[in-house]
C-alpha atoms as a printed R data frame, in Angstrom:
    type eleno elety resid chain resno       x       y      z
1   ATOM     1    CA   UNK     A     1 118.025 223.148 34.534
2   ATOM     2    CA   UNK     A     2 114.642 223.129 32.635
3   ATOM     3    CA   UNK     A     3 113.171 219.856 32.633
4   ATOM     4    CA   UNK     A     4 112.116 218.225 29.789
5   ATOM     5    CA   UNK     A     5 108.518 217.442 28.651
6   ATOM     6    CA   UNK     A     6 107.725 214.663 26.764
7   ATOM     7    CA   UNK     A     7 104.264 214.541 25.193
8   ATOM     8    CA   UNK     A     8 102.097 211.283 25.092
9   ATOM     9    CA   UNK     A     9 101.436 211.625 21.516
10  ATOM    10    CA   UNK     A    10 104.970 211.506 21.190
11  ATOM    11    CA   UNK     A    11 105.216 208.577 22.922
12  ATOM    12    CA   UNK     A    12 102.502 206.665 20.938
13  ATOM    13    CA   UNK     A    13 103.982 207.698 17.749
14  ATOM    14    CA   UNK     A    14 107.322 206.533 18.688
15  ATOM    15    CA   UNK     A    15 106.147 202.993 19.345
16  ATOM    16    CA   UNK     A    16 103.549 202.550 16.368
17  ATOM    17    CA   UNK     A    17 107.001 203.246 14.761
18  ATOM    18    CA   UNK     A    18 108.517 200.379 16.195
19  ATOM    19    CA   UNK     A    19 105.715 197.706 15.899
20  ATOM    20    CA   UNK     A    20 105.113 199.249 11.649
21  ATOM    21    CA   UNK     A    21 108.765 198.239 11.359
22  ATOM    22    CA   UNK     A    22 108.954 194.901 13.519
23  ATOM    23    CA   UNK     A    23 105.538 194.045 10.707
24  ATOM    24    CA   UNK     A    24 107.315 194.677  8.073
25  ATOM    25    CA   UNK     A    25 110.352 193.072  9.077
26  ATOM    26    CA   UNK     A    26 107.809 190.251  9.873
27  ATOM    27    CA   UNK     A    27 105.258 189.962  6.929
28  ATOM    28    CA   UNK     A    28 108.327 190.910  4.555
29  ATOM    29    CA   UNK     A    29 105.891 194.014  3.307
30  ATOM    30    CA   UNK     A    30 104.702 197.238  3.507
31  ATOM    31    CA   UNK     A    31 101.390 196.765  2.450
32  ATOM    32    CA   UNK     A    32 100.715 193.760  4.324
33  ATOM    33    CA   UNK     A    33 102.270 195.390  7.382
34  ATOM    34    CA   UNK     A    34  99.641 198.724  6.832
35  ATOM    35    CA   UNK     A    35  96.806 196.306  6.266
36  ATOM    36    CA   UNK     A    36  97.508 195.264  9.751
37  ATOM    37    CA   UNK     A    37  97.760 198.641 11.357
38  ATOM    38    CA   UNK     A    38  94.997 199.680  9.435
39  ATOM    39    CA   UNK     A    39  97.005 202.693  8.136
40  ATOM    40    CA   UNK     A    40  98.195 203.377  4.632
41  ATOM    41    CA   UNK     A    41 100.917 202.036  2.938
42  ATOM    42    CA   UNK     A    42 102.833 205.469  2.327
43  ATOM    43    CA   UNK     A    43 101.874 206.101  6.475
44  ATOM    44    CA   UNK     A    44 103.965 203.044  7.642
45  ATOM    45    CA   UNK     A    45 106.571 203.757  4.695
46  ATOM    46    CA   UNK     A    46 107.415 207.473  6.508
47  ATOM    47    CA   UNK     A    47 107.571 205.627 10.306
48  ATOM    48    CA   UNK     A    48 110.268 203.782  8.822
49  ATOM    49    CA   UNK     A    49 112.086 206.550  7.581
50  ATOM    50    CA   UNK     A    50 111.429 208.179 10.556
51  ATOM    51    CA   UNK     A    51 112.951 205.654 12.303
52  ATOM    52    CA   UNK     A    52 115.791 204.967  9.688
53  ATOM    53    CA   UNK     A    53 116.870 209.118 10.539
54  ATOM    54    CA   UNK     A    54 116.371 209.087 14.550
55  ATOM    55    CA   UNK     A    55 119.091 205.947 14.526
56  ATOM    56    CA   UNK     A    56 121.344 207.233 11.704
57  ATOM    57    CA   UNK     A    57 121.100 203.707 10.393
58  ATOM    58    CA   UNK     A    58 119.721 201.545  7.309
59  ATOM    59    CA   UNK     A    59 116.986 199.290  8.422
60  ATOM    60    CA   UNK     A    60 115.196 197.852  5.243
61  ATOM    61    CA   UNK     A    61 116.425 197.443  1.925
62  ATOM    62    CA   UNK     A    62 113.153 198.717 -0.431
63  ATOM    63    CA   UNK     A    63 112.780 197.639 -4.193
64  ATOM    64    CA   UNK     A    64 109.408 197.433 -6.021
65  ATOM    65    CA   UNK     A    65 108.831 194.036 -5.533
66  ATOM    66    CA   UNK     A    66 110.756 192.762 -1.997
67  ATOM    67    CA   UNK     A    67 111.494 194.871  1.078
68  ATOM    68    CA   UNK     A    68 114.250 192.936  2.930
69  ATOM    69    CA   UNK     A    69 115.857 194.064  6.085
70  ATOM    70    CA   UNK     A    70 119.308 194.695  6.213
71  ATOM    71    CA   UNK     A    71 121.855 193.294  8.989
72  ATOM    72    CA   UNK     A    72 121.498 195.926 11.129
73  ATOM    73    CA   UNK     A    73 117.774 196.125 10.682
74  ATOM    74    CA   UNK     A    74 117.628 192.238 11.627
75  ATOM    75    CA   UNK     A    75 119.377 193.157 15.146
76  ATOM    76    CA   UNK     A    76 117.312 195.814 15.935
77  ATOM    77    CA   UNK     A    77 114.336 193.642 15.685
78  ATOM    78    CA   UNK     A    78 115.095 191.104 18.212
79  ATOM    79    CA   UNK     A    79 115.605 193.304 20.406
80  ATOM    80    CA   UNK     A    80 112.718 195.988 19.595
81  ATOM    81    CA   UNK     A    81 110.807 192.664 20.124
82  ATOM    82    CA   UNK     A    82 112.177 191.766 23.108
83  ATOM    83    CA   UNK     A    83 111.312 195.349 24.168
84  ATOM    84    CA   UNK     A    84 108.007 195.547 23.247
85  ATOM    85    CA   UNK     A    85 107.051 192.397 24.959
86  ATOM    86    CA   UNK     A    86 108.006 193.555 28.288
87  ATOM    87    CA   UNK     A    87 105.802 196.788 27.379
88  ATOM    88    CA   UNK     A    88 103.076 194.895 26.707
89  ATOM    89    CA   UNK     A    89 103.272 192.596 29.454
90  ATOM    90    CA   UNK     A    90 103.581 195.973 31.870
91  ATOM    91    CA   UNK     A    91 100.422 197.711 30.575
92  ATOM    92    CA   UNK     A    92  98.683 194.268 30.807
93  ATOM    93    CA   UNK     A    93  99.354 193.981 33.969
94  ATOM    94    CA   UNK     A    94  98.340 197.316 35.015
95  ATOM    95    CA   UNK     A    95  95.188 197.369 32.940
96  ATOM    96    CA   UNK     A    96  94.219 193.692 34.935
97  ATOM    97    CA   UNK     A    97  95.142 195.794 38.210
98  ATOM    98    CA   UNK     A    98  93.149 198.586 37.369
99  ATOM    99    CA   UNK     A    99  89.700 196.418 36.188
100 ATOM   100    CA   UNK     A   100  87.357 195.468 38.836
101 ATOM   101    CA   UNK     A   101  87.472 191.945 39.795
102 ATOM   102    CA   UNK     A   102  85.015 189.618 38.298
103 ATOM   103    CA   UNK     A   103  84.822 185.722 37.309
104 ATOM   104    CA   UNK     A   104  83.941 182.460 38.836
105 ATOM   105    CA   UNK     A   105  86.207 181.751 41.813
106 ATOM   106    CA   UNK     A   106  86.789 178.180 42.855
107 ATOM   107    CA   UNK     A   107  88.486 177.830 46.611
108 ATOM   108    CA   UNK     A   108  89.273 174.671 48.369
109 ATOM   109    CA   UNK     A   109  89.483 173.873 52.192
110 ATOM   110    CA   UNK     A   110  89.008 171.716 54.774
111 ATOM   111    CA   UNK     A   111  85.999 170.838 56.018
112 ATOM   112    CA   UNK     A   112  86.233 172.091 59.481
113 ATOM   113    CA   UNK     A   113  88.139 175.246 58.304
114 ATOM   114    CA   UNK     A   114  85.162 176.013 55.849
115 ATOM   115    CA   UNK     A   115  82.866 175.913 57.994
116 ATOM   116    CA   UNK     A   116  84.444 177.717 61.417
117 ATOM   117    CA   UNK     A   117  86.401 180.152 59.434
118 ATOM   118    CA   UNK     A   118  85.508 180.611 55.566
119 ATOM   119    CA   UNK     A   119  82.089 180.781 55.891
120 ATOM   120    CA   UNK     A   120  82.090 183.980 57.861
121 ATOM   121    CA   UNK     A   121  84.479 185.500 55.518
122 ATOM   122    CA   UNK     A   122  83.107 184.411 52.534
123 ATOM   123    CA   UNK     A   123  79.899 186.290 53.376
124 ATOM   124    CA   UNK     A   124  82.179 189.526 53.567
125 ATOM   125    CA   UNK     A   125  84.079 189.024 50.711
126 ATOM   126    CA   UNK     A   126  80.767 188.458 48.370
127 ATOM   127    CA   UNK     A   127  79.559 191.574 49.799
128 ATOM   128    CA   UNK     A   128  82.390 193.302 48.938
129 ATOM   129    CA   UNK     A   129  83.343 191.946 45.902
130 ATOM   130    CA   UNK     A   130  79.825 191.707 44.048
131 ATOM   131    CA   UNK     A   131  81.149 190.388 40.503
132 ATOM   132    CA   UNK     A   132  82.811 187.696 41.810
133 ATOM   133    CA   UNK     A   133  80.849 184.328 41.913
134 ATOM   134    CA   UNK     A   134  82.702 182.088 44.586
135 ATOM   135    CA   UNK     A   135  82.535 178.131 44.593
136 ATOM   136    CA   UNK     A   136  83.724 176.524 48.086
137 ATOM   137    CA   UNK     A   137  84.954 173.267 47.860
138 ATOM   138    CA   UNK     A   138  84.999 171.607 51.308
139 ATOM   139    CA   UNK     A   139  86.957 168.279 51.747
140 ATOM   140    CA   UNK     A   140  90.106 167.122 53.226
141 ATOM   141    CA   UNK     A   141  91.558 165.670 49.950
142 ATOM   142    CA   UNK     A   142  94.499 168.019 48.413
143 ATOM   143    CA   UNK     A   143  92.854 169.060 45.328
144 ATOM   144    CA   UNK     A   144  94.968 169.320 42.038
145 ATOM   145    CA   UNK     A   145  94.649 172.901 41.295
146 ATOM   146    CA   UNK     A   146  94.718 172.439 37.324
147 ATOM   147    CA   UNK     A   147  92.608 169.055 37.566
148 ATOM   148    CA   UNK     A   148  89.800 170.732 39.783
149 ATOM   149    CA   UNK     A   149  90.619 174.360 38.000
150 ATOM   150    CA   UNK     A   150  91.043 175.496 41.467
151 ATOM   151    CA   UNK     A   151  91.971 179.115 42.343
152 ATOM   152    CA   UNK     A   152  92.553 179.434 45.619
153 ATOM   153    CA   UNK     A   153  93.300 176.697 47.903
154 ATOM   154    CA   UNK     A   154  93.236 176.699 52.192
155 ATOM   155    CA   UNK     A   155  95.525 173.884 53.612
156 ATOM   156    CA   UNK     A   156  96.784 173.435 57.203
157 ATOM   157    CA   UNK     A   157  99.429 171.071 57.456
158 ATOM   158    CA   UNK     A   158 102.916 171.121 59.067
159 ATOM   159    CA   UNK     A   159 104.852 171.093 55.509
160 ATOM   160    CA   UNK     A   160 104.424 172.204 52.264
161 ATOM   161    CA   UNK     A   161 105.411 169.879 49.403
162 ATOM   162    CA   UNK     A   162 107.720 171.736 46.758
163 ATOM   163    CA   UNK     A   163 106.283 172.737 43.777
164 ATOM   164    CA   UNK     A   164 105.416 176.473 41.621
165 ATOM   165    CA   UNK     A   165 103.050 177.327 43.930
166 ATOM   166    CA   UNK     A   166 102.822 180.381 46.197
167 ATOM   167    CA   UNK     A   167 102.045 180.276 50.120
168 ATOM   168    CA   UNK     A   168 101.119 182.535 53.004
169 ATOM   169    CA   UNK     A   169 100.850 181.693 56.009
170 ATOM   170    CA   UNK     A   170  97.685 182.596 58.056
171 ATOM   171    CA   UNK     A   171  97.921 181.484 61.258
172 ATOM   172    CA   UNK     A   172  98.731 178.277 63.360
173 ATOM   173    CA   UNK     A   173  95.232 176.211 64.072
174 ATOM   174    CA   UNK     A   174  95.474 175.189 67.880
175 ATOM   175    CA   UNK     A   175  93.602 171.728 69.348
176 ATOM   176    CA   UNK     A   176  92.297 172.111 72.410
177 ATOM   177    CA   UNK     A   177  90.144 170.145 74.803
178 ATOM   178    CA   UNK     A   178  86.030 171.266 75.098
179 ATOM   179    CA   UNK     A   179  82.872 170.482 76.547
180 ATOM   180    CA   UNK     A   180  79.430 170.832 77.222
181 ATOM   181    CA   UNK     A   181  78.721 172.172 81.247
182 ATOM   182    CA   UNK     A   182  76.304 169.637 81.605
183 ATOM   183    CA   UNK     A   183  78.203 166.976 80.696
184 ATOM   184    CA   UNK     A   184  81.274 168.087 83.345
185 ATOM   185    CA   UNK     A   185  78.584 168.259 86.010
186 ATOM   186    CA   UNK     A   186  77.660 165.045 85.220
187 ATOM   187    CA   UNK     A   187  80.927 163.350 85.170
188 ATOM   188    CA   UNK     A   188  83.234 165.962 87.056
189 ATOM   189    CA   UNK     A   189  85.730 168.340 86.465
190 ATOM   190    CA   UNK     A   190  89.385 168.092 84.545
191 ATOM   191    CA   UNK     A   191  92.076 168.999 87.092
192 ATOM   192    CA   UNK     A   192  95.188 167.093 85.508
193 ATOM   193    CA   UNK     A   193  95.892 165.413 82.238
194 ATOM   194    CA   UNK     A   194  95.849 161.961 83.724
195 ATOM   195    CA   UNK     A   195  91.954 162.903 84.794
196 ATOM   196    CA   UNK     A   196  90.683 162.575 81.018
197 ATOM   197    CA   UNK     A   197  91.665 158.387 81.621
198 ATOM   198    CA   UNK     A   198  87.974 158.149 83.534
199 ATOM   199    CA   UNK     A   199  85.929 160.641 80.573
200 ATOM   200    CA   UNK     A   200  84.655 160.310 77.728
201 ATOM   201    CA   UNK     A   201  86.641 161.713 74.913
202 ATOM   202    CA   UNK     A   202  85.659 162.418 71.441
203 ATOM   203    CA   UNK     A   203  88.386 162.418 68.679
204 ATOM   204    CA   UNK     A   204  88.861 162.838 65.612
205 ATOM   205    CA   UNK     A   205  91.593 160.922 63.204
206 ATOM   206    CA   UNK     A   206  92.014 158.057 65.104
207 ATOM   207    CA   UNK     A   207  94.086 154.852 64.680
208 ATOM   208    CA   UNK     A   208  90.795 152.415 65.374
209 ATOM   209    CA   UNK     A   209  89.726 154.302 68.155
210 ATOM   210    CA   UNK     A   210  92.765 155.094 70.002
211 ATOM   211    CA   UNK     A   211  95.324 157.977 69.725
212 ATOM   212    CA   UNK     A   212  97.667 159.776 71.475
213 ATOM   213    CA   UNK     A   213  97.170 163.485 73.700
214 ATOM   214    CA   UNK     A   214  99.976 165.187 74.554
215 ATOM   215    CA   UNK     A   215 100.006 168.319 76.708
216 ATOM   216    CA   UNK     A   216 101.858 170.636 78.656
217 ATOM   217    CA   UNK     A   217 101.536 173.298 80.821
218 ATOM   218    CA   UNK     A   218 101.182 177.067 79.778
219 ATOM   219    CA   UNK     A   219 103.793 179.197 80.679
220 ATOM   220    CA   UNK     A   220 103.396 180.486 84.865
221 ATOM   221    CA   UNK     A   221 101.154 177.318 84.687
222 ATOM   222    CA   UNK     A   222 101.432 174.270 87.038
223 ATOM   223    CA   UNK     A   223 102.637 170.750 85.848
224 ATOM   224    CA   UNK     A   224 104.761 169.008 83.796
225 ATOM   225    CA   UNK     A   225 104.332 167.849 80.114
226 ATOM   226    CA   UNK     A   226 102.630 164.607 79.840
227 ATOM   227    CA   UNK     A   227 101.977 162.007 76.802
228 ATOM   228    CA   UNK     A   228  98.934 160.193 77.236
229 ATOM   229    CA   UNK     A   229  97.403 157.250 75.091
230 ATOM   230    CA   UNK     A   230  93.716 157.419 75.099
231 ATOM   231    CA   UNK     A   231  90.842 155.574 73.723
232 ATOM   232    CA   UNK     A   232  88.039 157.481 71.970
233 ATOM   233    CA   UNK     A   233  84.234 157.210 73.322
234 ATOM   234    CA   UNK     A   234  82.861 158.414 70.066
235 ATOM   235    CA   UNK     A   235  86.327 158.757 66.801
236 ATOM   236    CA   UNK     A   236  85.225 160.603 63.710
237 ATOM   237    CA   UNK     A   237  86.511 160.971 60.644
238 ATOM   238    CA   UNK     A   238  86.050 165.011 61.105
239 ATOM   239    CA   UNK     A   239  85.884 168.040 63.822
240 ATOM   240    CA   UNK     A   240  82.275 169.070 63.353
241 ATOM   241    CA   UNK     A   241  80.698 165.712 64.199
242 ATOM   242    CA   UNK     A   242  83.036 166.046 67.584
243 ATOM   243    CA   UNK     A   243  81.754 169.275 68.192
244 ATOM   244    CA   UNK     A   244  78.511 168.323 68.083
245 ATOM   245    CA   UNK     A   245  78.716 165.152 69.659
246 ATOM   246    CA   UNK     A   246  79.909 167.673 72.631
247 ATOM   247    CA   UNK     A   247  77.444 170.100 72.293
248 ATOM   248    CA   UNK     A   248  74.766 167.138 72.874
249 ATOM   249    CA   UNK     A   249  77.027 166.473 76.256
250 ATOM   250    CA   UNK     A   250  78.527 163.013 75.457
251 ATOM   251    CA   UNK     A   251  82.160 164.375 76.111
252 ATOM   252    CA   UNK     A   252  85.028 165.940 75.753
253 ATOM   253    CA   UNK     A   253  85.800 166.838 72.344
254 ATOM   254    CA   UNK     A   254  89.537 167.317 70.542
255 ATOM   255    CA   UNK     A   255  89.428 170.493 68.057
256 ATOM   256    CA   UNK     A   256  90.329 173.595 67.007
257 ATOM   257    CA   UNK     A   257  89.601 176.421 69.123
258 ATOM   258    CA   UNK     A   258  88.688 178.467 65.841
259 ATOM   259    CA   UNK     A   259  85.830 175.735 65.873
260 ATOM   260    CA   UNK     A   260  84.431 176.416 68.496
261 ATOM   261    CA   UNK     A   261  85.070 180.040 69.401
262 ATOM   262    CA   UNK     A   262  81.367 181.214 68.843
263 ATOM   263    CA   UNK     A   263  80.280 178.341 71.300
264 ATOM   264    CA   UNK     A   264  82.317 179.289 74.060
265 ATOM   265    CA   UNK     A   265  80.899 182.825 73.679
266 ATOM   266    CA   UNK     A   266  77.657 181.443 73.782
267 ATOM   267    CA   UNK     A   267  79.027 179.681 77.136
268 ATOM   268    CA   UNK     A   268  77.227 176.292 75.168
269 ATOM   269    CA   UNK     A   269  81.134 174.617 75.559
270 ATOM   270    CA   UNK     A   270  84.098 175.570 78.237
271 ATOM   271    CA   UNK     A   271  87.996 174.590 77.859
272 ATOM   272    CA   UNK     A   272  89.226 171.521 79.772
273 ATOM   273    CA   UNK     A   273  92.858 171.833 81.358
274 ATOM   274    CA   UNK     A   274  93.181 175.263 79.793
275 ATOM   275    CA   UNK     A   275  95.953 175.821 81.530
276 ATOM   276    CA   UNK     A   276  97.749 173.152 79.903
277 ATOM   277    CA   UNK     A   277  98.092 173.501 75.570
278 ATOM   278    CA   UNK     A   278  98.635 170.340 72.673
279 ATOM   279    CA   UNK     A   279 101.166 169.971 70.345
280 ATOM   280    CA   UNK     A   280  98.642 168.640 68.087
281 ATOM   281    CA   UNK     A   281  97.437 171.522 65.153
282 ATOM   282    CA   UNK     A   282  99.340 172.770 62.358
283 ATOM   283    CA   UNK     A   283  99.914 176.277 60.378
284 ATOM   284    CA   UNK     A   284  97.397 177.359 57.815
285 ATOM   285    CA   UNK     A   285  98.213 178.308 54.883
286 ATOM   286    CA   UNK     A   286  96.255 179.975 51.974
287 ATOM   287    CA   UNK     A   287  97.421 178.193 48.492
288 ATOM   288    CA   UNK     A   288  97.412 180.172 44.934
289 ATOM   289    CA   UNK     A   289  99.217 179.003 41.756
290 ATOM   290    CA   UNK     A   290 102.685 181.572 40.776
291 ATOM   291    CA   UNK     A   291 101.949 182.980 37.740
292 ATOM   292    CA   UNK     A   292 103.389 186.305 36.577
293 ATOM   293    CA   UNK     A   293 100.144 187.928 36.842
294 ATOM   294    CA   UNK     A   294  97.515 186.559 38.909
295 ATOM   295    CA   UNK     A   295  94.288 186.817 38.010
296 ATOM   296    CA   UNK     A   296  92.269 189.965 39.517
297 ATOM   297    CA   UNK     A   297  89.716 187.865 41.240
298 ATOM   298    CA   UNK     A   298  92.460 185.993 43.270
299 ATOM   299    CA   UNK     A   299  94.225 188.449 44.417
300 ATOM   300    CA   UNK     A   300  91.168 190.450 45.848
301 ATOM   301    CA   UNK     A   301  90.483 187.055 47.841
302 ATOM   302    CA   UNK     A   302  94.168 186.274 48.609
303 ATOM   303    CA   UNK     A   303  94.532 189.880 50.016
304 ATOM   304    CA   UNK     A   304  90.838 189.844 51.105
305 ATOM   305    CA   UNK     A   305  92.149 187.090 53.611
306 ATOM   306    CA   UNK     A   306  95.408 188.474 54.605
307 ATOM   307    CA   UNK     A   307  93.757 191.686 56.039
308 ATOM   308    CA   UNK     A   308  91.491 189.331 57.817
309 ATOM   309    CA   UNK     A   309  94.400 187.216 59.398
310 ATOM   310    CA   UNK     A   310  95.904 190.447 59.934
311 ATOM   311    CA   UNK     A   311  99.267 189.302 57.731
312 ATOM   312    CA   UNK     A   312  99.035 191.718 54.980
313 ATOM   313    CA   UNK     A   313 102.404 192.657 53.554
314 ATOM   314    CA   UNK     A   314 103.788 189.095 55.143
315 ATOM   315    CA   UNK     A   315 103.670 187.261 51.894
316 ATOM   316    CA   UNK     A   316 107.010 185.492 53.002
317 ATOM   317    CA   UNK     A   317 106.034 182.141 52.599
318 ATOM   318    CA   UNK     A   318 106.142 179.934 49.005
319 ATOM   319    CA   UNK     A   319 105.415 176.400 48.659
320 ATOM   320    CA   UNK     A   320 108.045 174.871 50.289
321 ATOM   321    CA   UNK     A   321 106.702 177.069 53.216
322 ATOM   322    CA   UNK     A   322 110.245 179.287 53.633
């Protein structure tokens, strides 16, 4: 069977047909319909007819002085409408996916997270992404995103409140226990859990100084789980200052390993009990508002970070973190 062959300019003439008739259906006239189009009046006269012969049906009733649609022509226009919204939204979106991505990007994140993780990135995804002017917000407060006009948001927490917002999840932040060599060859080595009672320990989010370290061992590791309630040498409201309270050998320091992971490289910090693993920590997720069409600036960062994670394609998660 031959196939048929539709031109574009047949296309394009088929729906300035429909939007000259939804105008005059609209403005109630031709004239003010082909001052809109910016065609002549006898132009948008002939799409109607046109359009009046391909459907076999009445549309408008014409006299000199009113042009009224009929019943038929009033049903056809809701849902020509209808129609050409849905077009319109398509080649929108398409047009925005097409378009390089430019605009003032504001991201939020944690502190600690902006500095270990983000900042790395960031430098990437400026380099990449040249047009794009990014803003990082560092803080632990939960940032409105339409009060701050935030973009993109970072957030690791163990649950996600419900709300319209869309989720992925990155990748689950792990405490672990670090510090300086010179400070273990000070004040000895870490073989069990109950051996951090006679250090110094350096902790973050603390109830006035004291909190509560759970571990357990690693699987073909040694040991049994143990709960232990410990008082801090040094409590901060923050990771970083723990870090480098521990890098300056005054302990052992409570934090993410994504913290430190360019330190133990360096050899500057080494694990304590590393054969034993928290249960403090929490997934991260990276944050974005649900619109229809996101913006083309956040979705080169949202997907920017994704390949980074190495998650792309698992956008499974919304904001009640399913």
């Amino acid at each position: 069977m031959k196939r048929q062959v539709v031109k574009k300019e047949t296309i394009d003439a088929d729906l300035l047909d429909l939007r000259a008739f939804c105008l005059v259906v609209d403005l109630g006239s031709i004239t003010a319909a082909a001052r809109t189009l910016g065609e002549t009046k006898g132009s948008v006269s002939r799409r109607i007819t046109r359009l009046e012969h391909a459907l076999g049906v009445e549309l408008l009733r014409r006299s000199p002085r009113l042009v009224q649609a009929t019943e038929d022509g009033l049903a056809y226009r809701m849902r020509v409408g209808r129609a050409l919204e849905l077009l319109e939204d398509a080649n929108a979106a398409v047009q925005q996916a097409r378009a390089s991505p430019s605009g003032h990007l504001r991201v939020t994140a944690p502190f600690d997270l902006g500095l270990s993780l983000l900042a790395p990135l960031s430098a990437g995804f400026a380099e990449r992404y040249p047009e794009i002017s990014l803003e990082m917000l560092l803080t632990e407060a939960l940032l409105d995103f339409d009060a701050h006009q935030i973009d993109v948001a970072l957030r690791a927490t163990a649950s996600l409140p419900d709300s319209s917002l869309i989720a992925h999840r990155l990748q689950h932040i792990e405490l672990g226990l670090f510090a300086a060599p010179a400070y273990l060859r000070k004040h000895g080595p870490v073989r069990t859990p109950e051996d951090l009672a006679g250090h110094r320990l350096l902790l973050a989010q603390t109830a006035r100084g004291h909190a509560t370290i759970a571990l357990q061992p690693r699987p073909g590791a040694r040991g049994e789980r143990a709960e232990l309630r410990v008082r801090a040498a040094i409590a901060a409201s923050d990771y970083s200052f723990c870090r480098e309270v521990a890098l300056a050998g005054a302990g052992i320091a409570l934090v993410p390993a994504v913290n430190v992971r360019g330190d133990l490289e360096a050899k500057r910090l080494v694990p304590v009990l590393e054969d034993h693993a928290t249960d403090g920590g929490a997934p991260l997720y990276l944050v974005h508002p649900g619109t229809r069409f996101l913006p083309s600036k956040t979705r080169a960062f949202r997907d920017y970070l994704l390949d980074a994670f190495g998650v792309q394609g698992r956008r499974e998660a919304s904001a009640t973190a399913r």
